[in-house]
N, C-alpha and C positions, 0 to 999 in steps of 0.2 A: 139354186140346185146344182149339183154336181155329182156326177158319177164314180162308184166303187175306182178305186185306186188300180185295180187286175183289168177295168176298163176302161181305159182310159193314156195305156200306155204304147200303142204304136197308131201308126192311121190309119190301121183298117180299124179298128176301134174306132175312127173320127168318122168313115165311111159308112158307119153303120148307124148312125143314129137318123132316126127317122122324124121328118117333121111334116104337120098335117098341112096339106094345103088347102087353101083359101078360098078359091074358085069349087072343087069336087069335097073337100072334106075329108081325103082319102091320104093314106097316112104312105108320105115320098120319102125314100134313101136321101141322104142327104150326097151323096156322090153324084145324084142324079142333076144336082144345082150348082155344084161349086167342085173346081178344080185344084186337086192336090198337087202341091209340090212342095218339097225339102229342102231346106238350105240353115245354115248355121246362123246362132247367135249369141248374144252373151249370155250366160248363165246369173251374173246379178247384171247391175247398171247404177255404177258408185255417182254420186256427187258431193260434189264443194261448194258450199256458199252457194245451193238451190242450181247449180250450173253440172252438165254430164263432166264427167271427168275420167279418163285413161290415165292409165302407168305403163311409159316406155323403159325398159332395162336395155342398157346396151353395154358392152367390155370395149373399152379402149383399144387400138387396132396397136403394130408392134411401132415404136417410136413415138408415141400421142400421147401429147400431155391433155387434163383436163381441159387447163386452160384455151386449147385447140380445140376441144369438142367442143366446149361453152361456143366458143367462138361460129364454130359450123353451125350447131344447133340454134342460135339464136339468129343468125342469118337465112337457115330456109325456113323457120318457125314463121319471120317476117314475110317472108316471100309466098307461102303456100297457106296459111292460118288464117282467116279473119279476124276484122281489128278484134270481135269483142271475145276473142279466145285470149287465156290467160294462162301464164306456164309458171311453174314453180318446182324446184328442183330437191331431191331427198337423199339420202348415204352419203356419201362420201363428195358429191358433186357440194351439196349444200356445206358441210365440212367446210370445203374447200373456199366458199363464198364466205362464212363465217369467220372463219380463222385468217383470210385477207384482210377482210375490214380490221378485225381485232390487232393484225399485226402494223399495218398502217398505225392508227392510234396510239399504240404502244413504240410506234417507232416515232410519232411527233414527241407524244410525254418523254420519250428519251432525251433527246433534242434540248428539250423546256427543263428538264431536271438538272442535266449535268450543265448548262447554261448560266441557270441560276444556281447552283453550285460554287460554281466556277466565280461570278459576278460575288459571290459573298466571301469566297477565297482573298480574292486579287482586289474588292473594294474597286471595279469599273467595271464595265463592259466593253471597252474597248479589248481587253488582254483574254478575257473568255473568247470574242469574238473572232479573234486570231487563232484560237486553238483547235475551235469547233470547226473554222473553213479546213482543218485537215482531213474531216470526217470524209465529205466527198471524194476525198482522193484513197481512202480507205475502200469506199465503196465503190470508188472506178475499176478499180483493183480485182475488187470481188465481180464483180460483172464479168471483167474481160477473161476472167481465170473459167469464169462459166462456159462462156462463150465458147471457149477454147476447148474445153473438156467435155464440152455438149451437158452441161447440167441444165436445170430448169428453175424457176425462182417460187420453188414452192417453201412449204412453211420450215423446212428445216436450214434452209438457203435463207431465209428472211430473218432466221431466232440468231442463226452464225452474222448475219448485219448490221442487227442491234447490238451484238456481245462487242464488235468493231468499233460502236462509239466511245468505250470505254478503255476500251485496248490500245484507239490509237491516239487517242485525246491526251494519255500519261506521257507521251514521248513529247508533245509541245510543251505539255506543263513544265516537264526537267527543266524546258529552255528557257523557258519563259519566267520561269520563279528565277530562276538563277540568274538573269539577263535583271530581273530588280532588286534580286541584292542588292548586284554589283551597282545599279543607280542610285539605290538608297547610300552606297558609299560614296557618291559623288562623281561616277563615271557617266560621259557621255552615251544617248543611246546608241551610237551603233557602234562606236567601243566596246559597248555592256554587250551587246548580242553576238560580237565576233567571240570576244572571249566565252562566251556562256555555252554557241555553239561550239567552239574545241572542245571545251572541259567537258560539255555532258555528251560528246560523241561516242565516248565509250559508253556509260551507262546506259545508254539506247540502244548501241546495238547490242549491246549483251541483251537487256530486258526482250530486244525484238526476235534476235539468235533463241532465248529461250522460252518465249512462247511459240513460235514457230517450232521447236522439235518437238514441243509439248501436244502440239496437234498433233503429227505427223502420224503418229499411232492410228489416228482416225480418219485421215486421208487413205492410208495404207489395210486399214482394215478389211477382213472377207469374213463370210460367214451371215448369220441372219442379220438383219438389222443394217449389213455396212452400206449400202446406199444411201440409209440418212447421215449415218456417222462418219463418212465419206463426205460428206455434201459438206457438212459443219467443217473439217478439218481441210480442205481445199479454201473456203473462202476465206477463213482465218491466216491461211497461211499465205494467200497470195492477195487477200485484202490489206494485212498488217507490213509485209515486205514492201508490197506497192507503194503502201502509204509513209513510212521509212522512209525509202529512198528521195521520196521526192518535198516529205516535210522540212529534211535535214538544207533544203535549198527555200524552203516557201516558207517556212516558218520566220527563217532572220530577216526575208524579203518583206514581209509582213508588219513586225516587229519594229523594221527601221523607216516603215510608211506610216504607219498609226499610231505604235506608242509613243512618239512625240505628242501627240495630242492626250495625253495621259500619265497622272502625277505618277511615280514609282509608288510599292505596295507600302511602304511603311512612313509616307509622308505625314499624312493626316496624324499617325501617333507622332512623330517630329513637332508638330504643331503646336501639339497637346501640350506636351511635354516642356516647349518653349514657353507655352503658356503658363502652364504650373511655375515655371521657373520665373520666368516673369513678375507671377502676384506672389512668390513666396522672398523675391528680391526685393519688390517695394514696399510688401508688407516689415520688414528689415528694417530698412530706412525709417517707414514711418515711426516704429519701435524706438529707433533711438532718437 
């Protein structure tokens, strides 16, 4: 049973309904039994997976990166929550947790790609292996420029990191291909790497001079959007500089440590090639 909708909508409406009682038969206010009071509640009451559930929205205070709220939030969540309460995060927070993981991942496969690249290039892994330890110093680069400029390492900071491995990986290579010419001619290694780093000092820093002005546009940029395109053009320019200056000393130091333990690139066809020569000289002989 339920009463017309016109009664039923304040509580003097709830104080008027009459019930018989039990002992007399005589029909009691119902005010007469029970005490009104008012107080708020929720209007629905959502759940998850058969569990009550709330949605808190909160705005970032001025300086707060997510990453900082994540970090507050899931420390008093621990502290004030019971174990079997469970939190999960929606807009832009989740984003944010998504596009981490995704950029991680995307930034090993980077790593694994240009490696094995590299390792089919040069026929070893000794000579990829020396090209790829430039990376790190690419991305020290990029850090401290952060650091410095008070940026944050979100996702447009993380996409300017990966484009890094490939930016600065080309400046070892100049040295590195050219350092086994020069041994496939018959020069010692650390002869091959003195000469290879002179000769390709110019084409690196040209190649570094002009992607470094090439960002510079988007380091310097204002208007919508320049905070990302800002973000990208800072670490490129002081991740690829950084890493520059200090390859042009680590790379031949590298080069004259390990690739002694590794034939020059065009050995193996030398080989070949001896071989063919070889069975087409005794084939000859046997001939006549």
């Amino acid at each position: 049973m339920q009463a017309r909708a016109e009664d039923r909508t304040s509580q003097r409406d709830l104080a008027n309904i009459y019930v018989r009682s039990e002992a007399s038969g005589a029909l009691v206010p119902l005010s007469n039994l029970v005490h009104f009071s008012e107080a708020a509640g929720a209007r629905e009451l959502k759940r998850v997976d058969r569990l009550r559930a709330i949605t808190i929205s909160a705005g970032l205070a001025p300086g707060a990166t997510i990453a900082d709220a994540l970090v507050t939030l899931d420390g008093f969540a621990a502290d004030e929550l019971p174990a079997a309460a469970r939190i999960s995060y929606t807009g832009e927070t989740r984003e944010y947790q998504r596009s981490n993981l995704a950029i991680y991942l995307t930034f090993g496969l980077s790593l694994v790609m240009v490696f094995l690249a590299l390792a089919a290039q040069f026929e070893s892994f000794i000579h990829p292996f020396i090209i790829m330890l430039t990376v790190p110093l690419a991305i020290t680069g990029a850090l401290g420029a952060m650091a410095l400029t008070g940026l944050t390492l979100n996702v447009y900071s993380q996409i300017a990191i990966i484009m890094l491995i490939g930016l600065q990986a080309k400046n070892a290579i100049l040295i590195v291909e050219f350092a086994n010419q020069l041994r496939d001619k018959g020069r010692g290694v650390r002869a091959a790497i003195v000469e290879a780093s002179v000769v390709r000092l110019r084409p690196i820093l040209m190649t570094t001079i002009a992607t470094a002005f090439g960002a510079l546009p988007l380091a310097l940029a204002d208007g919508a959007g320049a905070e990302a395109r800002g973000t990208l053009g800072i670490v490129i320019i002081s991740g690829i500089g950084f890493a520059t200056l200090l390859s042009l000393f680590v790379v031949p130091v590298l080069y004259d440590l390990l690739a002694r333990f590794a034939r020059p690139t065009g050995y193996i066809a030398k080989r070949l090639t001896a071989l063919e020569a070889a069975e087409e000289g005794a084939g000859t002989v046997l001939a006549e």
